[in-house]
N, C-alpha and C positions, 0 to 999 in steps of 0.2 A: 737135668731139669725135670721138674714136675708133666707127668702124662696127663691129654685130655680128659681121660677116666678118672683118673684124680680129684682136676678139680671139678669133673662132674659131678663123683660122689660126694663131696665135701658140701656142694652148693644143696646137695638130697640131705643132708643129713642137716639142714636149719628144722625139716619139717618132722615132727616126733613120728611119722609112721616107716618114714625111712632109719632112721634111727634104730628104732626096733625091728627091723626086717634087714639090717644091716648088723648089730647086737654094734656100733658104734656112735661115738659123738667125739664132738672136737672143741678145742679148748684155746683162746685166745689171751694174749697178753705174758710179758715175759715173768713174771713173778708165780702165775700160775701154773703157766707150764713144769717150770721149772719144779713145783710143789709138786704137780702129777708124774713128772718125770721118777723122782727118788720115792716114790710111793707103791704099792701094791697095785695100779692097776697097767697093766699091758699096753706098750706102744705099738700103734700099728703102723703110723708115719706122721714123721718131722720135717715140717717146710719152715725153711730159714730165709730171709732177705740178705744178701751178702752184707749189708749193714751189720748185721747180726751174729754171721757165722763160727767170727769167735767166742759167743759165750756159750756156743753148744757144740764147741768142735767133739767133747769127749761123747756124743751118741751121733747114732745114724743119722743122716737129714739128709732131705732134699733144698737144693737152693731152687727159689720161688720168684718172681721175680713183683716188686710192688704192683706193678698193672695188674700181674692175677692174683695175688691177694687179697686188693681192695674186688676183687668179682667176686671173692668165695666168701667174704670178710664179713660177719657181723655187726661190725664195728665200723663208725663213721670215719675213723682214724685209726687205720690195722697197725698194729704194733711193731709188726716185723717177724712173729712169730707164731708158727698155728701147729698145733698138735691133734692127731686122732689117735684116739683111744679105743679099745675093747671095752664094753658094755660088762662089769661083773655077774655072772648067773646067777650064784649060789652065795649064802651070806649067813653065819653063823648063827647062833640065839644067843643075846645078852641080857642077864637079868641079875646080876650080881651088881647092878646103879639104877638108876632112873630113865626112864624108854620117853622120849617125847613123841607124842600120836598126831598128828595135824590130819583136821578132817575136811575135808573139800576149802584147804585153802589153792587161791585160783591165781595171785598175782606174781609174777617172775619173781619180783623185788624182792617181795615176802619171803619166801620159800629160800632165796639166795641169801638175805640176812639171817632168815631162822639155823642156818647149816651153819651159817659162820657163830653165831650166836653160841650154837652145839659143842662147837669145837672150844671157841673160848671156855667155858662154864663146864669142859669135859665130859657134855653128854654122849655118849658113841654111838647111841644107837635112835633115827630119827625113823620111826613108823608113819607112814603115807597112805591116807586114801585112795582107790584107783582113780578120783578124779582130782586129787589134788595136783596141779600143775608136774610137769614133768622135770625132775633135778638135774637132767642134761641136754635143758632147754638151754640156748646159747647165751641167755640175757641170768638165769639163774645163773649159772655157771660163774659168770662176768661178779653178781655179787657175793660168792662165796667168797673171792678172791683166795682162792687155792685149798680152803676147809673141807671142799668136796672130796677131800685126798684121806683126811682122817675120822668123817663121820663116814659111818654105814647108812644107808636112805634103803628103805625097802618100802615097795607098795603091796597092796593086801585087803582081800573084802576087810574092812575092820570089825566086823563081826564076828568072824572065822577066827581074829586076833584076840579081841575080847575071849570068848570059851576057853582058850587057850591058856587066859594070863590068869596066874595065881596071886600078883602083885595087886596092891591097894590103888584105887583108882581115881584120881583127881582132874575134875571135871572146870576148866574158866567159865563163869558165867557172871553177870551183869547182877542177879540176885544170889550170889550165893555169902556165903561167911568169908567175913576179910584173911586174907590170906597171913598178915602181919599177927593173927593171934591163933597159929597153927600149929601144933606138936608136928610136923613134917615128917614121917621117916626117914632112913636113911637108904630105901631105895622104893620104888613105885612106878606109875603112869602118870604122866598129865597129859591131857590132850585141849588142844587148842583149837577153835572152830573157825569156818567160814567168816569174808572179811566183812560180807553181809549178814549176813543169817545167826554165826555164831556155831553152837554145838548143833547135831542135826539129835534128833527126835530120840532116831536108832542105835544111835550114841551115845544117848545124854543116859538111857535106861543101862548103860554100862558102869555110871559113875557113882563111885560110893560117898566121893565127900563134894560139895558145889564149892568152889572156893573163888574168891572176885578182889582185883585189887581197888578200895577202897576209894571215891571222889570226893574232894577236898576244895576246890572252884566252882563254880558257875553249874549248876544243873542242867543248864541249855549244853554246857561244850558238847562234843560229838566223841564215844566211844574209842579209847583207844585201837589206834593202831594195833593188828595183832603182831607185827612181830615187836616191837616197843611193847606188849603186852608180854610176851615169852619172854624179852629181855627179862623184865621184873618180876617174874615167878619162877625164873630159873636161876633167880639170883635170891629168892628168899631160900629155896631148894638149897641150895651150896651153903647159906647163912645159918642155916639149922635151926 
């Protein structure tokens, strides 16, 4: 059975400073896990509800029992299955595709669609502000529904990333050239802003082309959504 320390630590790690001072986070939902399990990152421990325990008899686990699950659980209705993981330190350079930059985006939801967004569209590599919400918040996690297994997420002054990039840089903005009449390369930057604000200032003096997707309705409507916004310019990106 699962020790007090356990699920003590499980309950520390909903909060990001435990997280980071632990280099762990934990993963809910069986389709997820399962994603994380066959994937590159490190298991540190598996609680099963004996409902469960055959579809994970082939790895280690702990049986959990539902009363402490629903204590440790994110989730208003725990699955039956919870995984913790090792935090990745170190994380490759990819620039042989397209780098998606997100700059102080702040909402779980966002950030958990934009990863799965990534993986669909085959971007690999998703570059993060340090204030952009954190990718192994438990509510993010929840909407990658398992993509968090094959994108890379790195945070980073974006600054320090900017100097760095040799790549051509495409910037969303509400005034810039429609995206739909764009020679697009075949690999670069786009970065996508704040769900208020949009691109911040320090950023925007990064970008070499303004690019905006086009309104066609009502001039009153309200601003796309950003990640309904990355769907559609990561999808003109692939359209060439």
């Amino acid at each position: 059975m699962v020790s007090k320390k356990w699920l003590k630590d499980v309950k520390r790690l909903h909060q990001k400073k435990y997280r980071n001072e632990l280099e762990l986070f934990f993963v809910e939902g069986i389709k997820t896990v399962k994603e994380l399990l066959h994937s590159n990152y490190s298991l540190e421990k598996l609680l099963v509800t004996a409902e469960h325990s055959d579809e994970f008899k082939n790895f280690d686990c702990d049986e959990i029992t539902a009363e402490d699950l629903k204590k440790i659980s994110a989730l208003k209705t725990p699955s039956g299955v919870l995984a913790v993981f090792k935090i990745p330190t170190s994380a490759k350079t990819i620039e042989a595709d397209w780098t998606l930059v997100l700059d102080d985006v702040r909402d779980p939801g966002n950030l958990g669609t934009i990863i799965r967004l990534c993986d669909w569209f085959g971007i690999q590599r998703l570059v993060c502000s340090v204030q952009t919400v954190d990718c192994y918040n438990p509510k993010v996690l929840q909407a990658t529904m398992g993509s968090i297994a094959r994108v890379q997420v790195e945070y980073t002054e974006l600054a320090s990333f900017f100097n760095n990039n040799t790549l051509p840089v495409y910037g969303a903005f509400m005034d810039g050239a429609p995206v739909y009449g764009e020679n697009l390369p075949k690999k670069g930057v786009l970065v996508m802003g704040n769900e208020a604000n949009g691109i911040s200032k320090k950023v925007e003096a990064f970008c070499n082309k303004r690019v905006c997707i086009p309104q066609f309705g009502s001039p009153h409507t309200e601003s796309l959504n950003v990640a309904t916004a990355t769907a559609i310019l990561l999808n003109e990106l692939r359209r060439g």
